[in-house]
Structures are given as C-alpha cells and as structure tokens.
N, C-alpha and C positions, 0 to 999 in steps of 0.2 A: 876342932876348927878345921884341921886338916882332912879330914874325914868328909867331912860337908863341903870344901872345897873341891875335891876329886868326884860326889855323887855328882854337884852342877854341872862339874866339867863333863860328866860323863853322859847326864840326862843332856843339857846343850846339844852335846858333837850326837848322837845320838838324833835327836828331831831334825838337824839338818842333814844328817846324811841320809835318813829314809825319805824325808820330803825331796830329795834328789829324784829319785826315782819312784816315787808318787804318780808320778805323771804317763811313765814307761817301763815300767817294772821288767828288767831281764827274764826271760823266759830260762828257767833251770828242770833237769834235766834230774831226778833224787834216783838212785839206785834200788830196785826194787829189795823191798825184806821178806824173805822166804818165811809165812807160816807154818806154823806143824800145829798138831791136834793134840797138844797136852792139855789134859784137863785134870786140874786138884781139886780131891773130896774131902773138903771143910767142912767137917761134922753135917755130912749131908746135904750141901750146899758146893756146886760142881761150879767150879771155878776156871774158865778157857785160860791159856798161858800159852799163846800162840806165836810167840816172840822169844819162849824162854831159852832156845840158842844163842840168843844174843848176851845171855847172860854171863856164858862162857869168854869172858875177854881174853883168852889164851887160844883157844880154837884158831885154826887160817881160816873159816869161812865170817867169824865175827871181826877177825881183824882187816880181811877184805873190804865187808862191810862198810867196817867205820873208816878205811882208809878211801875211797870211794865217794862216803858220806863227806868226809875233808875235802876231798876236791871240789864236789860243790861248795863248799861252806867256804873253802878258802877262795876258791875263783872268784866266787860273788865278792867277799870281804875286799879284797885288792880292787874291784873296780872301784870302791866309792873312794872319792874325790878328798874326805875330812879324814881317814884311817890315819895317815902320815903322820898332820897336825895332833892329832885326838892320841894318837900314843906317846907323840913324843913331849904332849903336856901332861898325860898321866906321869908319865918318866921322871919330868919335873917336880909333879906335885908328891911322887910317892921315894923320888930319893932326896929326900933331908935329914940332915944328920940327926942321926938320935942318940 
C-alpha cells in the first residue's frame, strides 16, 4: 500500500512539474562527451564503444564529466516550482515506522 502510495505521488509531482515548463522549456547548456575509437571484435562482429572512458568512474576526466553533467541536472531540477513539495511528501511517505 505504501509502495503505491509514493509511485502516485511521484507520477502526480512529476506531470505537474514538466507541464510547467511545457510551454518554455529552459534552454540547457549539456557538456560535451569526448569520443574515442574503440571498437570490440565479438566473434567477428566489430562492436564501436565510443564512450568507454566514461566507464572509468575513477578517472578526473569522467569525474569532470559527470560533475558537469550535475550542474545541469541540478540547475534545472531547483528551478521547478513542485521539487520542495514532492520531496518533502516522499520524505513523509517513505519515513514510517517499521
């Protein structure tokens, strides 16, 4: 019951906060991800992994990366209007005593 109670809450706060910005959607700014030319040979079958730097989450250039990535992610997230509401009823729905 609890379970289903926080999905609503979450699909809810979720449609109202993107149809905020429906209308005017912030123009964001993504940090570009450097390609490389790795290709895996799967039993003769050449597989590109153009990305697989990122894989390294220990590396400073994927940590740059994803810290980067967060600023947009977080910038955006803080403008909408329902975040406050919508965590601090998740907060409610998911601390009850058990």
């Amino acid at each position: 019951m609890q379970t289903r109670a926080i999905a609503t809450a979450v699909a809810s706060a979720f449609v109202l906060a993107t149809s905020v910005f429906a209308v005017n959607p912030p123009a964001l700014a993504y940090p570009a991800a450097a390609r490389t030319n790795v290709v895996d040979d799967y039993h003769g079958t050449m597989v590109p992994d153009p990305y697989r730097w990122l894989e390294d989450d220990n590396s400073p250039e994927t940590k740059a990366w994803v810290e980067a990535q967060n600023k947009v992610t977080f910038g955006y997230l803080e403008t909408l209007p329902l975040r406050a509401p919508l965590k601090a009823r998740l907060t409610a729905l998911y601390n009850f005593e058990r």
